[in-house]
C-alpha positions in Angstrom: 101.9 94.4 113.9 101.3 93.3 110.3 101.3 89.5 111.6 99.0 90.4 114.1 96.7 92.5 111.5 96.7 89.4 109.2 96.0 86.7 112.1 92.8 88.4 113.5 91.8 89.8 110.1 90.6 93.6 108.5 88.8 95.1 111.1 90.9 94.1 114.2 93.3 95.9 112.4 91.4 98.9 111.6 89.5 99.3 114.7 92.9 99.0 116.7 96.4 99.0 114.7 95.9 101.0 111.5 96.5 104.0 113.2 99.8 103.4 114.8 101.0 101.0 112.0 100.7 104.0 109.6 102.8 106.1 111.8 105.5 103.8 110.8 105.7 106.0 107.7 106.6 109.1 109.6 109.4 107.2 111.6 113.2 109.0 112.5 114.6 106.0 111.9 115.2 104.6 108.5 115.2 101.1 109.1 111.8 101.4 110.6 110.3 103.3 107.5 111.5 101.1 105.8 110.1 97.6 107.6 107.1 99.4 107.8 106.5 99.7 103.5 107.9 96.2 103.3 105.2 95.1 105.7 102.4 97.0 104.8 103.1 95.4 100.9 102.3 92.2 102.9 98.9 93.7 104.4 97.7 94.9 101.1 98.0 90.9 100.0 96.0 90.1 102.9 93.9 92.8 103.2 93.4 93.2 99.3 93.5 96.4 96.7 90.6 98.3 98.7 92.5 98.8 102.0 95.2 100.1 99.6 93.4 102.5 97.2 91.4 103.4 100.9 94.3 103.7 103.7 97.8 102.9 102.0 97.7 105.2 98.8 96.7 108.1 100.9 99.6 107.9 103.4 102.2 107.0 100.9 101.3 110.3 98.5 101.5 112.4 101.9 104.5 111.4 103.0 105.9 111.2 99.2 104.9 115.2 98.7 105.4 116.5 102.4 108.3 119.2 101.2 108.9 119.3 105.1 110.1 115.9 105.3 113.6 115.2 104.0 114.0 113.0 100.6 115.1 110.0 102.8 111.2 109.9 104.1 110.0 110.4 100.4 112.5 107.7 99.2 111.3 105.1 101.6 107.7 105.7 100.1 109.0 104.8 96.7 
């Protein structure tokens, strides 16, 4: 998905696969959490430091203080 976001630019990606690229975050599986950070560091390259002060930011600090979630989720924010 980040490939794809970076081939047909910003808003392909918004308009489309934000949404469920973000969910990436919430993911049971580690591994996927954890592909998703690395790849969403590539986005932010691409994309630049207003999709991540605007979309990235957010998510990260509400996964990172979601007491609910289990430190594993919070670690794979930091």
């Amino acid at each position: 998905m980040g490939e794809i976001g970076k081939n047909f630019g910003r808003k392909a990606f918004t308009d489309t696969l934000e949404e469920l690229f973000l969910k990436y975050f919430n993911d049971k599986a580690a591994a996927v959490r954890e592909t998703g950070f690395k790849k969403a560091g590539e986005i932010a390259d691409h994309f630049g430091q207003d999709w991540v002060t605007e979309k990235l930011v957010p998510k990260a600090t509400e996964n990172y203080s979601n007491a609910e979630l289990s430190y594993l989720y919070r670690m794979t924010c930091i």
